[in-house]
Every structure is written in C-alpha cells, then in structure tokens.
DOTOR-447032 format. One line per 4 residues: number of its first residue (from 1); their letters; for each residue y, x, z of N, C-alpha, C, O. Coordinates in nm, 2 decimals, padded with zeros to 4 digits. Example, Ala and Ser with C-alpha at 12.3 -4.5 7.8 and 13.67 -1.06 7.14 Angstrom:
BEGIN
1	AS	-00.57 01.32 00.78 -00.45 01.23 00.78 -00.33 01.32 00.78 -00.33 01.42 00.85; -00.22 01.28 00.71 -00.11 01.37 00.71 00.00 01.29 00.79 00.11 01.34 00.80
! end
This chain:
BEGIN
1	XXXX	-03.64 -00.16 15.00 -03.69 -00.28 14.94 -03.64 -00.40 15.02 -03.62 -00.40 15.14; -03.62 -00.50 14.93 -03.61 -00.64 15.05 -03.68 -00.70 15.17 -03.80 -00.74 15.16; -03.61 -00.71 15.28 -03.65 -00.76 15.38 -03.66 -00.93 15.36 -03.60 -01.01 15.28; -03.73 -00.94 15.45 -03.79 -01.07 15.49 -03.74 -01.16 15.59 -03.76 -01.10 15.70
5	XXXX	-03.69 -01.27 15.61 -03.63 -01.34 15.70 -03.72 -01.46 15.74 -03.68 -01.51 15.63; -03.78 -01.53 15.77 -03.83 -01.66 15.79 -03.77 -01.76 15.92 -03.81 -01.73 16.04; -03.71 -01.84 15.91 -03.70 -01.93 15.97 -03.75 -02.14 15.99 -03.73 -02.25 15.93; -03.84 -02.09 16.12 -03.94 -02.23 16.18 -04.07 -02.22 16.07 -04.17 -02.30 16.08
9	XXXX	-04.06 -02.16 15.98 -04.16 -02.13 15.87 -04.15 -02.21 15.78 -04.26 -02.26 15.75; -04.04 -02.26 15.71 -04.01 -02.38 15.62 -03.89 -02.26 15.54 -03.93 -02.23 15.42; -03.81 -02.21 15.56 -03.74 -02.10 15.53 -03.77 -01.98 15.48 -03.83 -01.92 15.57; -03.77 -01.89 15.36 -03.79 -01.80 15.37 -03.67 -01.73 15.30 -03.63 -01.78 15.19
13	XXXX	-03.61 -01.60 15.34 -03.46 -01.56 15.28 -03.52 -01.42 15.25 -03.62 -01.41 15.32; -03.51 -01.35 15.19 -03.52 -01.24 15.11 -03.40 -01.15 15.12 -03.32 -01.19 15.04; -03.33 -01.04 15.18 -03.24 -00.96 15.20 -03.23 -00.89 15.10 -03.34 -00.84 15.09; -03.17 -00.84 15.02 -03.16 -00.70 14.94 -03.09 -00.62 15.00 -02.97 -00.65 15.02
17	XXXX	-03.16 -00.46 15.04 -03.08 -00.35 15.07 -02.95 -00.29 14.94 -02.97 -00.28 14.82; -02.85 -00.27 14.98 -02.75 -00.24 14.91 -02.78 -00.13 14.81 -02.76 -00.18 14.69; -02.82 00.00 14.82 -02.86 00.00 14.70 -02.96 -00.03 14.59 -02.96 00.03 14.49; -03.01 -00.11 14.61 -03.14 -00.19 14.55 -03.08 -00.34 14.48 -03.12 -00.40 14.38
21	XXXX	-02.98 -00.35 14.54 -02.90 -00.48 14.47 -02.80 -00.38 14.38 -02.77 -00.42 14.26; -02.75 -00.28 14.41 -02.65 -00.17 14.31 -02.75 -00.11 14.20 -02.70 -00.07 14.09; -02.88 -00.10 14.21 -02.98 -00.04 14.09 -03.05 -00.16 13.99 -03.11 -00.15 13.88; -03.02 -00.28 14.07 -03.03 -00.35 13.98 -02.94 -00.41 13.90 -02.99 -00.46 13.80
25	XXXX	-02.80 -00.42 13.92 -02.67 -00.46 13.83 -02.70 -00.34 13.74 -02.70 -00.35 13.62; -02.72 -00.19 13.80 -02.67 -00.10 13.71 -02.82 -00.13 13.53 -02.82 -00.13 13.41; -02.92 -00.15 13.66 -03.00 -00.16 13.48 -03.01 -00.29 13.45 -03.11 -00.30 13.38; -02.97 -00.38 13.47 -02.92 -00.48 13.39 -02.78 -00.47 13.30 -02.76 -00.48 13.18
29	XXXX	-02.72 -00.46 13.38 -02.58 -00.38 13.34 -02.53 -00.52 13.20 -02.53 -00.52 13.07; -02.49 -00.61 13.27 -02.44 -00.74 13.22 -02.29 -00.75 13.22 -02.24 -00.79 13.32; -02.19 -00.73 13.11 -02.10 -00.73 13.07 -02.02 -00.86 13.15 -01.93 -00.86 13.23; -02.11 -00.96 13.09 -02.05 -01.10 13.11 -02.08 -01.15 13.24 -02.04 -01.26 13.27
33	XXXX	-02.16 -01.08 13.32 -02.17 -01.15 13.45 -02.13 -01.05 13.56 -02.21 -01.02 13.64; -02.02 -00.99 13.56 -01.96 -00.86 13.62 -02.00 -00.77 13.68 -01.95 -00.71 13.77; -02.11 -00.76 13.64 -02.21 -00.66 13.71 -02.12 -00.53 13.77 -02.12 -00.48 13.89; -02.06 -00.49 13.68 -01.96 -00.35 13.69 -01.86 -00.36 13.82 -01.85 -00.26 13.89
37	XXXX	-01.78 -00.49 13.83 -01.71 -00.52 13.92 -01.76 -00.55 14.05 -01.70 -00.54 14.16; -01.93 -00.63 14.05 -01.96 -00.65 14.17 -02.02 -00.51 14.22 -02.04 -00.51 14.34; -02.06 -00.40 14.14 -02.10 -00.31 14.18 -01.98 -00.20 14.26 -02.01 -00.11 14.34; -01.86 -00.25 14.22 -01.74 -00.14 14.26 -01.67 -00.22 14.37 -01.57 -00.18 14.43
41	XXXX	-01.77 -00.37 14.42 -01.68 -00.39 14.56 -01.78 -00.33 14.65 -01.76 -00.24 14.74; -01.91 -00.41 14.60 -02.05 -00.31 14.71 -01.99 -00.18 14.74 -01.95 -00.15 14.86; -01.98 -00.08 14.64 -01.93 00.06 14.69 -01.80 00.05 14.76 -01.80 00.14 14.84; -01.70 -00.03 14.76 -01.58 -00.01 14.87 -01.57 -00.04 14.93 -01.48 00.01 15.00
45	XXXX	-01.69 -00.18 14.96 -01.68 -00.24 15.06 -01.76 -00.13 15.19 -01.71 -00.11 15.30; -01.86 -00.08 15.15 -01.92 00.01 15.22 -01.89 00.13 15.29 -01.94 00.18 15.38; -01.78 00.16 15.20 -01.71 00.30 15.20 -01.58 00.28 15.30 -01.53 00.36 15.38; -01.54 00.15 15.28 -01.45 00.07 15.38 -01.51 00.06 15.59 -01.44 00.04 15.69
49	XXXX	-01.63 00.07 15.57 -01.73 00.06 15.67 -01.77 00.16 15.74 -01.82 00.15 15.85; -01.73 00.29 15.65 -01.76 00.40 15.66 -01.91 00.41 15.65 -01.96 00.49 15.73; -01.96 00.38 15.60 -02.13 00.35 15.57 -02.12 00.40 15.41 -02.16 00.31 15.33; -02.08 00.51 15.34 -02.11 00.52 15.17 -02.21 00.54 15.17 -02.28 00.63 15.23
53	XXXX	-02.26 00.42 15.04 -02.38 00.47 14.94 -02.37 00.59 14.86 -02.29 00.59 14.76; -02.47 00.71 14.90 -02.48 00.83 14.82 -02.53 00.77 14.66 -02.57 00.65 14.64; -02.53 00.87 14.57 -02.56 00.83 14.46 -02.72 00.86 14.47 -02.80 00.81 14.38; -02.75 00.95 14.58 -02.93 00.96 14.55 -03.00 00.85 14.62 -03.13 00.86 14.62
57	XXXX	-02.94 00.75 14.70 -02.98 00.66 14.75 -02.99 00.57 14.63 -03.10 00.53 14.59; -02.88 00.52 14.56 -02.89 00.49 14.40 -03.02 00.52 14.33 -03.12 00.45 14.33; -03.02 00.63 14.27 -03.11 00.65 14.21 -03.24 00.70 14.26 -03.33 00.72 14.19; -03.24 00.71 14.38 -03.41 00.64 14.43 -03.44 00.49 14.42 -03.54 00.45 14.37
61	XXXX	-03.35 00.44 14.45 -03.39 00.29 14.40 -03.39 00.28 14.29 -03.49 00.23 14.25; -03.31 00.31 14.22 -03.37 00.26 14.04 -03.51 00.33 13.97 -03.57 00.30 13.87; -03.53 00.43 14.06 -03.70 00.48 14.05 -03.80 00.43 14.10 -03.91 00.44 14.05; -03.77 00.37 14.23 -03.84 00.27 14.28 -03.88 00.16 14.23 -04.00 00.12 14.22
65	XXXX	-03.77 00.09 14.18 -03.80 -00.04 14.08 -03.83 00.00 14.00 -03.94 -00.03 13.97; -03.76 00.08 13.90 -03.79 00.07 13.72 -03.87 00.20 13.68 -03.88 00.23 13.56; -03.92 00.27 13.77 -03.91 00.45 13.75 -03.84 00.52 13.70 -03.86 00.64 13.74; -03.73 00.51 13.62 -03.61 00.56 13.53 -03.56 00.48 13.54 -03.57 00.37 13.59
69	XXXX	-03.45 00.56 13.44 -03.29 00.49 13.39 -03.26 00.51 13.28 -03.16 00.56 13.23; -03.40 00.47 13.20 -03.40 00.47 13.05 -03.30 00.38 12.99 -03.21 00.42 12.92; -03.31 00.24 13.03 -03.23 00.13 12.90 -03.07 00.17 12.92 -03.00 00.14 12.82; -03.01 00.24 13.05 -02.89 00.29 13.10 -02.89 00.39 12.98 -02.79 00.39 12.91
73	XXXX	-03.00 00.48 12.95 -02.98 00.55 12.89 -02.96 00.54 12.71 -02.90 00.61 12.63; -03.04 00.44 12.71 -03.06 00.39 12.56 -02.92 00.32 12.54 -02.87 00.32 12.42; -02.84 00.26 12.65 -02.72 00.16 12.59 -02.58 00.29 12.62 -02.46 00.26 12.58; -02.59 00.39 12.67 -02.50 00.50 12.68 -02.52 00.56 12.54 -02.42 00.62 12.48
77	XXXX	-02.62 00.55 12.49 -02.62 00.65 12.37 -02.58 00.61 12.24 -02.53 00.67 12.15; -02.63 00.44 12.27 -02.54 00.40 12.14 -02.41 00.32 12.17 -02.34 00.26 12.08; -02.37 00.33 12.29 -02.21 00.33 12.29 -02.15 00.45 12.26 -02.03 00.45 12.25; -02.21 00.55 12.23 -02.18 00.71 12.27 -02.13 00.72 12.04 -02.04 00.77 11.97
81	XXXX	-02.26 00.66 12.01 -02.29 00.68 11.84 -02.16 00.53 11.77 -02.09 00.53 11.67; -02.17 00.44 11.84 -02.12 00.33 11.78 -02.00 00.25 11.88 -02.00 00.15 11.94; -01.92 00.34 11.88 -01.82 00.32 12.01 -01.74 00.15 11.92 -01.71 00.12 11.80; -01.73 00.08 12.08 -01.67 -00.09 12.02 -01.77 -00.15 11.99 -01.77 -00.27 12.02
85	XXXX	-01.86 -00.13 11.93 -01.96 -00.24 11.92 -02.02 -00.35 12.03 -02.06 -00.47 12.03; -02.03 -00.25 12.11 -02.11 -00.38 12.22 -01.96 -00.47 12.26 -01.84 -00.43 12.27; -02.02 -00.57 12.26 -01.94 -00.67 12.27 -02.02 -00.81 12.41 -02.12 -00.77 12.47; -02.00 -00.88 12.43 -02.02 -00.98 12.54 -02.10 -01.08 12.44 -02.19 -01.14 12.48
89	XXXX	-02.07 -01.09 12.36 -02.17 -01.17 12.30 -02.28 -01.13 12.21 -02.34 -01.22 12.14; -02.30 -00.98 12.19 -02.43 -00.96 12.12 -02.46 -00.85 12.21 -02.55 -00.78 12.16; -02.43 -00.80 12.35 -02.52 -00.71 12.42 -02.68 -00.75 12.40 -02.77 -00.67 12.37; -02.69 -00.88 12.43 -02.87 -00.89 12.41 -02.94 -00.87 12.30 -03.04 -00.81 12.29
93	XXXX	-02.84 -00.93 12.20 -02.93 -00.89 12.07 -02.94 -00.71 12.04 -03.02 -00.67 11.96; -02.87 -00.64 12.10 -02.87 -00.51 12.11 -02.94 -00.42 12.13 -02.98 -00.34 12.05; -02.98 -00.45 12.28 -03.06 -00.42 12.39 -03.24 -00.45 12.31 -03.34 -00.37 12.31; -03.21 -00.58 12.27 -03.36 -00.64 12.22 -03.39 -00.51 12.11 -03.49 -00.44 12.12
97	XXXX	-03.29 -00.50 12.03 -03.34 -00.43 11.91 -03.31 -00.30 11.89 -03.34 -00.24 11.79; -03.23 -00.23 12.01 -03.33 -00.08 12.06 -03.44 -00.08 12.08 -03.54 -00.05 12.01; -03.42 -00.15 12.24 -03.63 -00.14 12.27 -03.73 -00.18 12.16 -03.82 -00.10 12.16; -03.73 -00.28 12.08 -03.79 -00.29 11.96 -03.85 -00.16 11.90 -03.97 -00.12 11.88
101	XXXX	-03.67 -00.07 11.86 -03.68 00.01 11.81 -03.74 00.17 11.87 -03.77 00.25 11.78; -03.74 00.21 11.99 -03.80 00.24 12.06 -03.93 00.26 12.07 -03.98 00.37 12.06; -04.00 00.14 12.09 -04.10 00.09 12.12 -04.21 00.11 11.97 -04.33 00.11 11.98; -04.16 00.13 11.85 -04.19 00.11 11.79 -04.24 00.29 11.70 -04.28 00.34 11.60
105	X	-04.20 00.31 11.78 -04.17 00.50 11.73 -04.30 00.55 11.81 -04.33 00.67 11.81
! end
C-alpha cells in the first residue's frame, strides 16, 4: 500500500508501491491515457534494475484494492465477442453499460 512521506508537517507525499500503481493502470485500463505503455516501462524499468515485478505480486494488489479483476474481465470478453469496437472515444460509454448490464442480472 502507499507510504507516507511528511515534510515540517505542511507536506504530505503519498508513495505508490510499484505494483499497486501497475494494478491500478491495469483496472482502469485507459486507452487514451497510456496506461498500457506506462505499465510496460514500470515493468522494464524494474527488470532493468534487476528488481522484476512477479505477476503474483500484481495480482495481490489488484485483490488488495479491488478484490478481483472483474471489469479486466468484463472488457476482455467483449473485446473477445465484438473485436474493433472499443475505440478511445467510447471505452466509457462501454464500460458504463456492461456494469449497468451486469449489475442488473
């Protein structure tokens, strides 16, 4: 989870551990704000360091925060059924109207 930094006590910085900032691009998973790409420097940069993030370190943190990797899983499946559709300018309206539809079952 994020650490805590305070400095003179007017300051307060918030750290994110690396996979915990990598589980949250992944379930947001934002086309238009490169989630994908900033996810693939974290991993090289680390791997570069000789420090790799395992993937169960991943997915403990996206259980941690979200419990699952449901909406990952809801937007794999209808890329999977409706290949090309998602596009950068209606992912949200997408997303909205699975969970809707989802939610509604």
């Amino acid at each position: 989870m994020p650490a805590k930094i305070e400095f003179s006590n007017i300051l307060n910085i918030r750290i994110m551990n690396r996979e915990y900032l990598i589980a949250m691009k992944l379930k947001s998973f934002r086309y238009y704000k490169n989630d994908i790409s900033d996810i693939i420097e974290i991993l090289k940069e680390h791997q570069d360091r000789n420090d790799p993030i395992s993937l169960q370190e991943i997915c403990t943190a996206v259980e941690n925060l979200y419990g699952n990797w449901n909406s990952k899983e809801i937007m794999t499946s209808f890329d999977e059924k409706y290949p090309d559709i998602i596009q950068k300018d209606n992912i949200n309206d997408i997303i909205l109207s699975l969970k809707q539809k989802k939610n509604s079952k």
